[in-house]
Every structure is written in structure tokens, then in C-alpha cells.
C-alpha positions, 0 to 999 in steps of 0.5 A: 763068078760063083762062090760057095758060102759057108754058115755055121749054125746051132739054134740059130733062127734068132736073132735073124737068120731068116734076113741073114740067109735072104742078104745072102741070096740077095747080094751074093752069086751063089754056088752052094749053100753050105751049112754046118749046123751043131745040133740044132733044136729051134727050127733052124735045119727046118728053115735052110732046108727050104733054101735052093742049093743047100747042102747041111752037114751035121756037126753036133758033136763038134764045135767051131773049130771042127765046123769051120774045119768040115765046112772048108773041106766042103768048099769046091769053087775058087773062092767061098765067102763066110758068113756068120748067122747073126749079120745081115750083109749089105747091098751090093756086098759081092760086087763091092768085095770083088773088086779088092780081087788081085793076085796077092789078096787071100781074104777080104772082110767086111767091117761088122757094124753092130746094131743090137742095144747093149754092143752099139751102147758100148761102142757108143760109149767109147766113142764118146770117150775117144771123141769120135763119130761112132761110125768112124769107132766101128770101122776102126775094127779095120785096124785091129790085129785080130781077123774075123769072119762074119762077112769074109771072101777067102780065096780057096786054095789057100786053106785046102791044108788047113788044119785048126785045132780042134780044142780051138772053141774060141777065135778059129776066125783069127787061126784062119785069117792067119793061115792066109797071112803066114802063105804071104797073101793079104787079109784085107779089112775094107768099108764098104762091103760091111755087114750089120752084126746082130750080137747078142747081150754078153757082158763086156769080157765078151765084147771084148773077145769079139774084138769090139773093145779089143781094138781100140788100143792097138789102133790107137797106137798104129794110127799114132805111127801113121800105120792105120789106113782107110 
């Protein structure tokens, strides 16, 4: 099975595209590489267009809502897979993902572990605090109620109707993965295929948007109620 995967860029050659994009070609069976890009300036278009089976959309007078909006549209194969353009995904990432494949699953994402300084030191931090091994607070984003898209396999038919808002400049993963939920198929949120999430320095108001410190109360609670798997 081949897959479409769709990229969002805007000046995005740092902090790693290149390893990004080769993760991808690597450990991905790629139809398309569907690109919609906001009006790069850094070298970005330069570099994708290199790429076999490319195909970049101009959005540069959108924003993440309408890219996601252009880029699902876009899509053609049974399933695409999102990727964010500041992860690296792991090895093996589509054999591993595929095999959650069923009937009642409509997206499967990848725990995000973070590897720039200021995010890891956070969670460190936080780790500490709840007595934990770090990696176990990592992939306790599985149980955050927020769905994500840095590394997420979706299930096409489901979004042909989606419309985001276009006002929607923040969490249009979470409009989507929620899309999936409410047609009564499953966003399931596994381990193994992870990807390693470059994030770039933002103050804690900002982590806590990206659902790294968000999660930890309510899974807190659900793993108290016996709620939070594996």
C-alpha cells in the first residue's frame, strides 16, 4: 500500500527538514509528496522541489487551517499520513503503524518525543517532579485528550467533507483528529511508531499549547481511574 504524505512548511529548512524529509523516503511508501508551503523565503521550495513525486501548493496567504484545509483536499490514496516538518520519524515508522490498521481505526499517531534542550529540560523537569522515568512522561501524551498530527496515518474517506475553520490558526490537528472521533472511528495514539520532535525554544504558554505540559493532569486523572493504557 502506498500512502500520500502531506507537509506543512513556511521557512522551515531549520531546525531539520532535510533529515525530516529523508525519515520520510526512508521508512515511508510513498505515493506523493504533497507539500503546502506559506510563503517560504529560506531555501525550503528549493530543497522539496529536488524530491521524486513532489508536488507543492502555494498557501502564502493562508494559515494552518487553510494549508491543512488545501492539503486534505490534495490527497488521493486510501490513506496519507501527516508529518509535521520538525520530526524525524523512526525506523520502520509505516510497517510499525500499519499494523493498528482495522476497520473501526480512522488515524493513528505516533508519540512525539522531544529532543531540542529547552522542551526535553522541561519535561525532564516534570519528570522528576511526578517521580517518573522520563520516557514513561513522554508517552504519556497517549493519554492527553488533545490529538495531534506530527506523525499521524489517517484514513482518507474520512475528511473528503471536512471543512476547518479558517480563523482556526492554532489546534486544526485537534479539529481533525476530532473529525475522525465524532464519524465513530478511533484516533489511536501507540508507541512504537514515534517520531523525534525538534521543537523549537518557546516559553512554557507555548509548550503548554503543544499539549507537553497539558496532558499531565488529565492523565493523572484517568490513569487513577484505570482509564490510560499502554
Amino acid at each position: 500500500m502506498k500512502v500520500d504524505v502531506v507537509l506543512l512548511t513556511k521557512n522551515s529548512l531549520k531546525p531539520c527538514l532535510p533529515d525530516c524529509v529523508k525519515s520520510i523516503y526512508e521508512n515511508v511508501p510513498i505515493n506523493r509528496l504533497i507539500v503546502v508551503d506559506g510563503g517560504s523565503t529560506d531555501g525550503t521550495l528549493e530543497f522539496l522541489e529536488k524530491m521524486p513525486n513532489v508536488e507543492i501548493i502555494d498557501d502564502s496567504k493562508g494559515n494552518r487551517a487553510t494549508a491543512r484545509q488545501k492539503d486534505i483536499e490534495a490527497v488521493e490514496t486510501e490513506w496519507h499520513l501527516h508529518v509535521d516538518s520538525d520530526v524525524i520519524l523512526c525506523k520502520g515508522w509505516f510497517t510499525k503503524a500499519s499494523k493498528y490498521i482495522s476497520d473501526d481505526v480512522g488515524a493513528i499517531w505516533g508519540v512525539a518525543i522531544p529532543i531540542e534542550p529547552y522542551t526535553f529540560n522541561i519535561v525532564y523537569a516534570m519528570s522528576k517532579f511526578y517521580r517518573m522515568p522520563i520516557r514513561e512522561m513522554f508517552v504519556r501524551q497517549m493519554c492527553s485528550e488533545r490529538c495531534m498530527t506530527h506523525n499521524t496515518l489517517f484514513r482518507s474517506e474520512l475528511l473528503k467533507d471536512i471543512k476547518i475553520p479558517k480563523d482556526l490558526r492554532i489546534w486544526e490537528d485537534d479539529y481533525i483528529g476530532r473529525w475522525v472521533l465524532k464519524k465513530g472511528y478511533k484516533f489511536l495514539k501507540v508507541k512504537n511508531s514515534y517520531c523525534l520532535h525538534n521543537v523549537s525554544e518557546k516559553p512554557a504558554s507555548s509548550a503548554i499549547l503543544n499539549g507537553y505540559l497539558l496532558l499531565l493532569s488529565s492523565c493523572e486523572v484517568r490513569r487513577n481511574e484505570g482509564m490510560c493504557g499502554t
